[in-house]
C-alpha positions as CSV (number, residue, x, y, z in Angstrom):
1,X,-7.5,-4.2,-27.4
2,X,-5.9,-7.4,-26.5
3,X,-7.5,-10.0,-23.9
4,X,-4.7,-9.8,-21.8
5,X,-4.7,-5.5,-22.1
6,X,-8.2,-5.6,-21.5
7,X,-7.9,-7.4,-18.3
8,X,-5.1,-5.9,-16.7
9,X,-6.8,-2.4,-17.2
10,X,-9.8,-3.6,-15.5
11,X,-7.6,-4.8,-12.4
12,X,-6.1,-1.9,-12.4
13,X,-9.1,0.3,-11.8
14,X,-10.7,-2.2,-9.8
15,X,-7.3,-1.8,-7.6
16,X,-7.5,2.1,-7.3
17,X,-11.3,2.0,-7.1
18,X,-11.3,0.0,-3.7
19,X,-7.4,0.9,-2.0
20,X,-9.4,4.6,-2.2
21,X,-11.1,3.0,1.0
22,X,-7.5,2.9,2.8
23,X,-7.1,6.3,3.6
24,X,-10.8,7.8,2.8
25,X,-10.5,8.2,6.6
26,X,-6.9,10.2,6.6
27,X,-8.7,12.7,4.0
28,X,-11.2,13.8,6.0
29,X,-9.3,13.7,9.4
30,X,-9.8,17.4,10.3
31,X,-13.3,17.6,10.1
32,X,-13.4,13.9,11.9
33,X,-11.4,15.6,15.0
34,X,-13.4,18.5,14.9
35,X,-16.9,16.8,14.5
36,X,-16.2,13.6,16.8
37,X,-14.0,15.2,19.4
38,X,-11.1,13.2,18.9
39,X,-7.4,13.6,20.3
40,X,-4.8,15.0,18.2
41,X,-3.2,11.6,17.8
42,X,-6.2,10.6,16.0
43,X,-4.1,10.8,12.7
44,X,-1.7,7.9,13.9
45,X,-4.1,5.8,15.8
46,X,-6.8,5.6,13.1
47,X,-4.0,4.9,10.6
48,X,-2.9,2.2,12.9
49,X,-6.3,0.5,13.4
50,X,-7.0,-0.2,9.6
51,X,-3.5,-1.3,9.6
52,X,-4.7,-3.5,12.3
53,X,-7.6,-5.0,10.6
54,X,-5.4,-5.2,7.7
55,X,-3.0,-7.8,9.6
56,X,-5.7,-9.6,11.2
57,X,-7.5,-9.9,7.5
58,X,-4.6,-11.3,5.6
59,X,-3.6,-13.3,8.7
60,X,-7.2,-15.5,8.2
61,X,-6.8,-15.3,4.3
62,X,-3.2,-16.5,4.6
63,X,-4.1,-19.7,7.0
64,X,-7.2,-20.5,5.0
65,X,-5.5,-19.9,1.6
66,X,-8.8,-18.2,0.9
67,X,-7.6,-16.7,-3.1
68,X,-5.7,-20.2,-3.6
69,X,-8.9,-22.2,-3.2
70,X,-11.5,-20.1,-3.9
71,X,-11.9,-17.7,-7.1
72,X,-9.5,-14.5,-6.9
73,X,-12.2,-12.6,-8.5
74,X,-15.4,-13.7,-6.0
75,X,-13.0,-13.2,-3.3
76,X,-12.3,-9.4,-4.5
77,X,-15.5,-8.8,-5.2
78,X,-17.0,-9.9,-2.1
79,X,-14.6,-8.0,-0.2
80,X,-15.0,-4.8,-1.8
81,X,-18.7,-5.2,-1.0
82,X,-17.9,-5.8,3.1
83,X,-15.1,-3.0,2.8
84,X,-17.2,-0.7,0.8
85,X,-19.8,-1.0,3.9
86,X,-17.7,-0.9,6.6
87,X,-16.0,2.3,5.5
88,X,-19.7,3.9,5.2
89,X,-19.8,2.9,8.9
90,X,-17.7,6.7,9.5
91,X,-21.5,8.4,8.3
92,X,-23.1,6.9,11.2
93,X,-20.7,6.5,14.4
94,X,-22.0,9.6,15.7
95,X,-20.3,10.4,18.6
96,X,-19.3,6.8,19.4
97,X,-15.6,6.9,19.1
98,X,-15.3,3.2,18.9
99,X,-17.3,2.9,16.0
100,X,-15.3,4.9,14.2
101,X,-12.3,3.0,15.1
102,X,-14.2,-0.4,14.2
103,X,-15.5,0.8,11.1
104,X,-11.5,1.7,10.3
105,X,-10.7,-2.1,11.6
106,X,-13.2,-4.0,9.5
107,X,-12.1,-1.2,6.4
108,X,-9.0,-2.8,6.4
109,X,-9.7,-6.0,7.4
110,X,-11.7,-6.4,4.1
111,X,-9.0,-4.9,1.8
112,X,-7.2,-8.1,2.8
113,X,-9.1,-9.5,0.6
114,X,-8.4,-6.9,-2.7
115,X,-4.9,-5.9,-2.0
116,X,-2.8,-8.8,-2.4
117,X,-5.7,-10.8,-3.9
118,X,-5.4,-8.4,-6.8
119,X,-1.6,-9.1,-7.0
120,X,-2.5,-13.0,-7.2
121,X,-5.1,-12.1,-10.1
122,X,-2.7,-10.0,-11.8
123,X,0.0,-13.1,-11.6
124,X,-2.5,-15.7,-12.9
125,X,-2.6,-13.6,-16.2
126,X,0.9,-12.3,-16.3
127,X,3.1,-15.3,-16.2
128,X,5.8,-13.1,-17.9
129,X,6.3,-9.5,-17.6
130,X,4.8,-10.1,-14.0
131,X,7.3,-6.8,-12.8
132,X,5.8,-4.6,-15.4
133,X,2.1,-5.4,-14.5
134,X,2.2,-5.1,-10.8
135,X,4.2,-1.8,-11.6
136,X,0.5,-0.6,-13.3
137,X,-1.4,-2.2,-10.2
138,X,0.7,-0.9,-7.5
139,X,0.5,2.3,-9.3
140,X,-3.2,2.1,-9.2
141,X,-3.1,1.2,-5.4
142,X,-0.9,5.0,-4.8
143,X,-3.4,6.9,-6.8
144,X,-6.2,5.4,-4.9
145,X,-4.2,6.2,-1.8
146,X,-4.2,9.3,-2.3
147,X,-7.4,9.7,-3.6
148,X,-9.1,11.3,-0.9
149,X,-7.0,13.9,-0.4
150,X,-7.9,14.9,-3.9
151,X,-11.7,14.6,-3.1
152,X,-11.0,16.7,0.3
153,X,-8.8,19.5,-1.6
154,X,-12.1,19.5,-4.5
155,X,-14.6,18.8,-2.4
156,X,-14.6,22.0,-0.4
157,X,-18.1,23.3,-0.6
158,X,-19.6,19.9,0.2
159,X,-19.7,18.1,3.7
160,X,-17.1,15.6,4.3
161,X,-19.3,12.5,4.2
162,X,-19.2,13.0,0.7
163,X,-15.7,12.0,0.6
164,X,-16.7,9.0,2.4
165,X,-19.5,8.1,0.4
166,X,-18.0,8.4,-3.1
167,X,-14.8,6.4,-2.3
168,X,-17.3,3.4,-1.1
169,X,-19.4,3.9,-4.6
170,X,-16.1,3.5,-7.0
171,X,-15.0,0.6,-4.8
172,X,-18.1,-0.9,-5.3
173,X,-17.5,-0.2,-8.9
174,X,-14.9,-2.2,-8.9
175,X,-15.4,-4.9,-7.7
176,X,-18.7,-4.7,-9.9
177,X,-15.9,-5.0,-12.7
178,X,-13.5,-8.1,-12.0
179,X,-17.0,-10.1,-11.2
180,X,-18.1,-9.5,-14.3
181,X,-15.0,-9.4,-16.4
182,X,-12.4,-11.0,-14.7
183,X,-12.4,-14.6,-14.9
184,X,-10.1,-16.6,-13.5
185,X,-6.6,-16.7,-15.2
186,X,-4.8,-19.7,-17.6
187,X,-2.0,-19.7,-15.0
188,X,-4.2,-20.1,-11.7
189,X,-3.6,-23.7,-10.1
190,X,-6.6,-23.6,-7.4
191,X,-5.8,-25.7,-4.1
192,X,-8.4,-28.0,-2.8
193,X,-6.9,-27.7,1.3
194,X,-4.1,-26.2,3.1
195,X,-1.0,-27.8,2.8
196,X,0.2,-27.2,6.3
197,X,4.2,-26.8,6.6
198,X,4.3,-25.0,2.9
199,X,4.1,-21.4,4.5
200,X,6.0,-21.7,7.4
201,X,9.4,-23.2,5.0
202,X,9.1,-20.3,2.9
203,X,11.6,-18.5,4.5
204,X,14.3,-21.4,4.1
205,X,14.9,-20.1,0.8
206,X,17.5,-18.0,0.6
207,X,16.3,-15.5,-2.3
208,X,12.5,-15.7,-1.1
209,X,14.0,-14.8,2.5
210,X,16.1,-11.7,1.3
211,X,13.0,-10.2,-1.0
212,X,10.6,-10.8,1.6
213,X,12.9,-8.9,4.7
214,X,13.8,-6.3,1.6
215,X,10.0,-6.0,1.4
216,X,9.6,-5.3,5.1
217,X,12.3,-2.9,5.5
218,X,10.6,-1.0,3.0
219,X,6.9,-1.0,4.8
220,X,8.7,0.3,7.6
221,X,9.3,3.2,5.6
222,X,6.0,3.3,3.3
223,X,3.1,3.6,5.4
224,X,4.4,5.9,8.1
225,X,5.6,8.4,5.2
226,X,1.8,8.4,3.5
227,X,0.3,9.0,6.5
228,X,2.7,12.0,7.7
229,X,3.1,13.4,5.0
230,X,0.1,16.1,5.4
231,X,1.5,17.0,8.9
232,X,5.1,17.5,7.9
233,X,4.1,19.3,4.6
234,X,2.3,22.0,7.0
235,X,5.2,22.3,8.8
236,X,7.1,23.0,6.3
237,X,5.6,24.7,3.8
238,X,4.0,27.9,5.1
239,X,0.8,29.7,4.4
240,X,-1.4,27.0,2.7
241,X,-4.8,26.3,3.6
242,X,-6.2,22.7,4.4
243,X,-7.2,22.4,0.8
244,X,-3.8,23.5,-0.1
245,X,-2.4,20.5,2.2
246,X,-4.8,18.2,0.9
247,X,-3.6,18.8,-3.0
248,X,0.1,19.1,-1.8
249,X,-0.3,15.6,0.0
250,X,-2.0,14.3,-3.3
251,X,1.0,15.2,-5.7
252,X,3.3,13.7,-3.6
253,X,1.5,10.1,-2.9
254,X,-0.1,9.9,-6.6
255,X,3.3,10.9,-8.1
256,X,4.6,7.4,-6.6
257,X,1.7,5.9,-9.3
258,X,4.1,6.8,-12.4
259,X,7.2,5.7,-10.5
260,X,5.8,2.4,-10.1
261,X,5.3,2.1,-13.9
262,X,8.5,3.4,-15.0
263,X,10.2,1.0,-12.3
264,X,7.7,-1.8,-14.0
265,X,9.7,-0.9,-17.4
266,X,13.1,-0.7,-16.2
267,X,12.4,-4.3,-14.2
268,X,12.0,-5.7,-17.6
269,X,15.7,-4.6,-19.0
270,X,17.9,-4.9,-15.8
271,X,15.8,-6.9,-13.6
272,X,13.1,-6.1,-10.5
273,X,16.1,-6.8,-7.9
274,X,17.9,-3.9,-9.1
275,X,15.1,-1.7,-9.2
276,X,14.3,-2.7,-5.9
277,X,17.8,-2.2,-4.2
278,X,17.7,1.1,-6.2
279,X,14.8,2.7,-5.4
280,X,15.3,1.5,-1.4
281,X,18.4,3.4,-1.4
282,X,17.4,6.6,-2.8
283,X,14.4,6.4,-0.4
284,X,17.1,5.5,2.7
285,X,19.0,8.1,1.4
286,X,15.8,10.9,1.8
287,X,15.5,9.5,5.6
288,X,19.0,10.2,6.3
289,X,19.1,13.5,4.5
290,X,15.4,14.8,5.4
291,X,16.5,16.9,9.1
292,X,19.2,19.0,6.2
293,X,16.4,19.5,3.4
294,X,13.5,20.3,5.8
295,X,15.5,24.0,6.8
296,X,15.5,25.0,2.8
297,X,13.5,26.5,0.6
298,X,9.8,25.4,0.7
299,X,9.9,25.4,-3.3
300,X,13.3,23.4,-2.8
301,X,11.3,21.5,0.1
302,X,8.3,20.4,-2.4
303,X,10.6,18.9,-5.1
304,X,12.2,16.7,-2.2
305,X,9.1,15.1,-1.2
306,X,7.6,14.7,-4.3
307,X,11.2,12.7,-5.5
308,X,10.7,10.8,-2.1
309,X,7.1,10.2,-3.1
310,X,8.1,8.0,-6.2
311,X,11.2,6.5,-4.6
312,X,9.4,5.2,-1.5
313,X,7.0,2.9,-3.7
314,X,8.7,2.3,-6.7
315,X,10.5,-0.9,-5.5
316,X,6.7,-2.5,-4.1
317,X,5.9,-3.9,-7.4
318,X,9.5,-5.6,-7.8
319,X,9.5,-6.5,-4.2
320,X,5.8,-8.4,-5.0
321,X,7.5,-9.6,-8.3
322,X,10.1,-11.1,-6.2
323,X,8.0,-12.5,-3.6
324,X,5.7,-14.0,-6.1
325,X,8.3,-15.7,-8.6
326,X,10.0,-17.8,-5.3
327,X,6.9,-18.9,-4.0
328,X,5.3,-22.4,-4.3
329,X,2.8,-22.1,-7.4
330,X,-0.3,-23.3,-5.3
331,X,0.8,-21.8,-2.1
332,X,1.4,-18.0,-4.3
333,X,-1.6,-15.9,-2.8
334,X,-0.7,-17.4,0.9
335,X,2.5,-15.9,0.5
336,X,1.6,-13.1,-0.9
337,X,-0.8,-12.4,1.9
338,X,1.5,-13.7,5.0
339,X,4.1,-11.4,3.6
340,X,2.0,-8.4,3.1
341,X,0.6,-9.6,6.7
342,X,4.1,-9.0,8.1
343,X,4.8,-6.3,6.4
344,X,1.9,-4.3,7.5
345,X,2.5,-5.3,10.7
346,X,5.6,-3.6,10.9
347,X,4.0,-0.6,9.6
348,X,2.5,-0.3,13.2
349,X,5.5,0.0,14.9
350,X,6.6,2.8,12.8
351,X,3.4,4.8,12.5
352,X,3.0,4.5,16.3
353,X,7.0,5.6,16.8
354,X,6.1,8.5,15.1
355,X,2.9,9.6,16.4
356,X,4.5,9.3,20.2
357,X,7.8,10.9,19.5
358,X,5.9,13.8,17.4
359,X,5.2,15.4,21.1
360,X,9.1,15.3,21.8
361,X,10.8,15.8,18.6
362,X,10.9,18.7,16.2
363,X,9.1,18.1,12.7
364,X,12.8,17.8,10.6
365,X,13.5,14.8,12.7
366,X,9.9,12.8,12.4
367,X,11.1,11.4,8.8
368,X,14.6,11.0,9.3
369,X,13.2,8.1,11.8
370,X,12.4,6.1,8.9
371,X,15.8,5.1,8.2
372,X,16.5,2.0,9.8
373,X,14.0,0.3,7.6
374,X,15.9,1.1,4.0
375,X,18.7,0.2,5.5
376,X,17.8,-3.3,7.3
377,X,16.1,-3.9,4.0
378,X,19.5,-3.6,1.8
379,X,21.3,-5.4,4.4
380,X,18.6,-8.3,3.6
381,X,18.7,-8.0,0.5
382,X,22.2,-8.6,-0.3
383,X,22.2,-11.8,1.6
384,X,20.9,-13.1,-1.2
385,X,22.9,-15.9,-3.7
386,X,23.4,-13.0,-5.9
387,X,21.8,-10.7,-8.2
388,X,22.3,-13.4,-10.9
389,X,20.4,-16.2,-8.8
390,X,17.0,-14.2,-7.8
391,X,16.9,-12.7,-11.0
392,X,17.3,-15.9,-13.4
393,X,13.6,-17.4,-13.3
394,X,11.9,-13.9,-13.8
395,X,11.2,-13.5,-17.7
């Protein structure tokens, strides 16, 4: 197997191993309301926290430049280890509601450090065909998204702490595996100190600026539809069991993973800006149209979200592709991170939109509230100089 092969597969797993640790706590959130006496709105709130931590994480990693001067791989692997712990925290909160909202903060606060550090790694190996291998990483970050839900829909006969225990041992794993065999990369240019004023002028270019606020229009979108997804496919698709729900909500996250793959592929004939627009319209276009669908057959129902599933992530990887190409070479994991630290914190607004408007409005309209994001994000995106222009200085 060639080096480079070799070491993109291990970032890969390494990538799905610890993102399992994102929503470990959405997979086992019926038995956490039942066993820790928590609200209904537990779903959007604990979503929201690790979201939280998430921000806060890749605020510090951003103004430290953390993966720029320090190795990509110790940082991942040191941060799977704190993650890994914090997420075993759920095992012994008790009935101490605030730990299990602090274990969910520092969770996510810690994947700061895999998340986009992963990306960074990934772009110190791959200075071409940079779309097609974040394609296979942000594939591996969907599957371990949804993850858990294939653990809970398996898992049925064994207590739910064993969810939580076996997405912290395969995070560990993985960061076991890019310590070991993940050196740092021939394109890696490691800073020595901040270079204040690099960060905040990012967004005076004009092509970083429209893949960046096409990037945040879709995490408006992304986040709010994972973590919704198990309430609205109850609603409406009748009958199933909560193991049914679980392996329903599996299919249509993990089917995102090949999405992001083939969008990795196309990138390399017509370009990651086109798979981006394209893929953030057809996902616009399933907010808009998701009130209409919602009242058909639950068969017809199924295929819809599971086509929604791949379009909402498949422009991430071109979006990060984009993001990463017009950003200053020593300053590329700060960006990464202070974008992805935006980004999430938009994903806030919309999760907590949704979880307060659930009460008012009826389920076929919870989705269709995603829409503004595709669109603002297309709007952005076509400020750019031109297709032409952002495109040129990706191989």
């Amino acid at each position: 197997m060639p080096r480079k092969t070799f070491i993109l597969t291990i970032i890969v797993f390494a990538q799905f191993a610890c993102v399992s640790l994102w929503f470990a706590g959405n997979g086992v959130m019926t038995e956490l309301i039942r066993d820790y006496n928590l609200s209904p709105k537990a779903l959007g709130n604990l979503t929201t926290v690790v979201q939280l931590g998430f921000i806060f994480g890749t605020l510090i990693f951003a103004l430290l430049a953390v993966a720029d001067r320090i190795s990509p791989s110790k940082v991942f692997f040191f941060s799977a280890i704190a993650a890994s712990a914090c997420n075993l925290g759920l095992l012994i909160s008790d009935q101490w509601s605030a730990g299990i909202y602090l274990s969910r903060f520092f969770t996510g606060f810690f994947l700061a450090g895999i998340y986009p550090v992963g990306m960074k790694i990934a772009s110190d190996y791959f200075d071409k065909d940079l779309g097609k291998a974040l394609g296979y990483l942000l594939g591996a970050l969907v599957l371990g998204t949804a993850f858990p839900h294939l653990l809970r829909s398996q898992l049925e006969t064994f207590p739910w702490e064993t969810v939580i225990i076996t997405t912290s041992a395969v995070a560990l794993l993985g960061g076991l595996l890019v310590l070991f065999l993940v050196p740092d990369g021939p394109y890696r240019k490691p800073q020595l100190g901040l270079r204040s004023g690099v960060l905040p002028g990012l967004f005076g270019d004009r092509d970083f600026r429209a893949a960046a606020f096409g990037y945040f229009g879709h995490m408006w979108e992304l986040y709010a539809f994972w973590a919704f997804v198990p309430v609205v496919a109850t609603m409406v698709i009748p009958n199933m069991t909560p193991n049914d729900i679980s392996l329903v909500s599996f299919f249509i996250i993990a089917v995102g993973s090949i999405a992001c793959i083939i969008g990795g592929y196309a990138a390399k004939k017509v370009g990651s800006f086109k798979i981006a627009f394209m893929a953030l319209a057809f996902s616009g276009l399933c907010c808009l149209t998701s009130p209409l669908v919602f009242t058909l057959h639950p068969a017809f129902i199924f295929a819809f979200l599971l086509f929604w599933g791949m379009m909402v992530i498949m422009d991430s990887p071109q979006f990060s592709t984009l993001v990463a190409t017009h950003a200053p070479v020593v300053n590329k994991a700060s960006a990464l991170t202070l974008v992805n630290c935006i980004g999430f914190s938009i994903t806030i607004i919309s999760i907590q939109l949704i979880t307060i408007l659930s009460t008012w409005l009826s389920y076929q309209w919870l989705l269709f509230l995603l829409f503004p994001g595709p669109f603002l994000g297309l709007f952005a995106m076509l400020q750019a100089r031109g297709i032409s222009s952002i495109e040129k200085s990706i191989p």
